[in-house]
C-alpha positions in Angstrom: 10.0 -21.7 -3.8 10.5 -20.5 -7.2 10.9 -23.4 -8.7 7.5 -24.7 -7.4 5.8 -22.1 -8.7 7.5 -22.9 -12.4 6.5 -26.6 -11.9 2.7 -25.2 -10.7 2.9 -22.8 -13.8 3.5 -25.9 -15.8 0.3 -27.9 -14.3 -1.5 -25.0 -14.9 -0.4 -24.9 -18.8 -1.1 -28.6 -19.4 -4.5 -28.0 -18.1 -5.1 -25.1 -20.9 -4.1 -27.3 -23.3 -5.9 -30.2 -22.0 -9.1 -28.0 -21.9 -8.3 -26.5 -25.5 -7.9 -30.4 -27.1 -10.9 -31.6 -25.1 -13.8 -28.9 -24.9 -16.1 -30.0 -22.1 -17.3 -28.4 -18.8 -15.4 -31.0 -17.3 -11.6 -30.0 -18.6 -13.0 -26.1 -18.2 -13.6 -27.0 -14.2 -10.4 -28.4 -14.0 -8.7 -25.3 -15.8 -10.3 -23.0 -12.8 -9.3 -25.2 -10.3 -5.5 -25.0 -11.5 -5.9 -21.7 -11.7 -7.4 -21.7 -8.2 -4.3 -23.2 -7.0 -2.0 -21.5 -8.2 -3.5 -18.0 -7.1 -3.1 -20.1 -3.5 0.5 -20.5 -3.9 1.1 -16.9 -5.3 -0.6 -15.4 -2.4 1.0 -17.8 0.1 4.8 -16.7 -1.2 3.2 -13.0 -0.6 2.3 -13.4 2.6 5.5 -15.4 3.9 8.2 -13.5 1.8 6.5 -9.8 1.0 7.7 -6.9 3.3 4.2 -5.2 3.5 2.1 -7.6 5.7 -1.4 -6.1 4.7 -0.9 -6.7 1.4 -3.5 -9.8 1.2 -6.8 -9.5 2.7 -7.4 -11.5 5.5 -4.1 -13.3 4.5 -4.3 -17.4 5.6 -7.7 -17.1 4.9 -7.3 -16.2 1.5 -4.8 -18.7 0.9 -6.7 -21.3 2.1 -10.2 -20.0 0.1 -8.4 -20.6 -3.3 -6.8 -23.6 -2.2 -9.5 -25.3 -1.2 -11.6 -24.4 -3.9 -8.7 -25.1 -6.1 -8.2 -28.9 -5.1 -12.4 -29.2 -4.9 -12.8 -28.0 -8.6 -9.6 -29.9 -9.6 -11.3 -33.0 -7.8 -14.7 -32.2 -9.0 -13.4 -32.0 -12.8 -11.2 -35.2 -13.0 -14.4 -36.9 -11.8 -16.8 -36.0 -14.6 -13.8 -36.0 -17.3 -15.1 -39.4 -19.5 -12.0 -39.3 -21.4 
């Protein structure tokens, strides 16, 4: 699990620095979605592995709020990216 999250930190890092070589709302909407995602996959590993089980707010549901906003604003930026 820990490794994913490095190789998700990663994705999230490339998009920074594709957003900071290539200003546009486009690169910026893709950031947030990487973001978005990876607050998904932090809050997932808290509510599987943490002790405290009402740690997260509505717990699934919040995973699957950023997720799915994640992969919509990731999908929503790669199509109005014009290279």
């Amino acid at each position: 699990m820990w490794l994913y999250l490095i190789a998700n930190s990663f994705m999230n890092l490339f998009a920074l620095w594709v957003f900071l070589q290539h200003t546009h709302i486009s690169t910026f909407i893709s950031y947030l979605g990487a973001l978005l995602f990876f607050v998904s996959d932090c809050v997932l590993f808290l509510v599987r592995y943490y002790p405290d089980k009402d740690l997260i707010y509505h717990r699934h549901f919040s995973v699957m709020l950023a997720y799915l906003l994640g992969e919509f604003l990731l999908t929503v930026g790669s199509l109005l990216y014009q290279g």
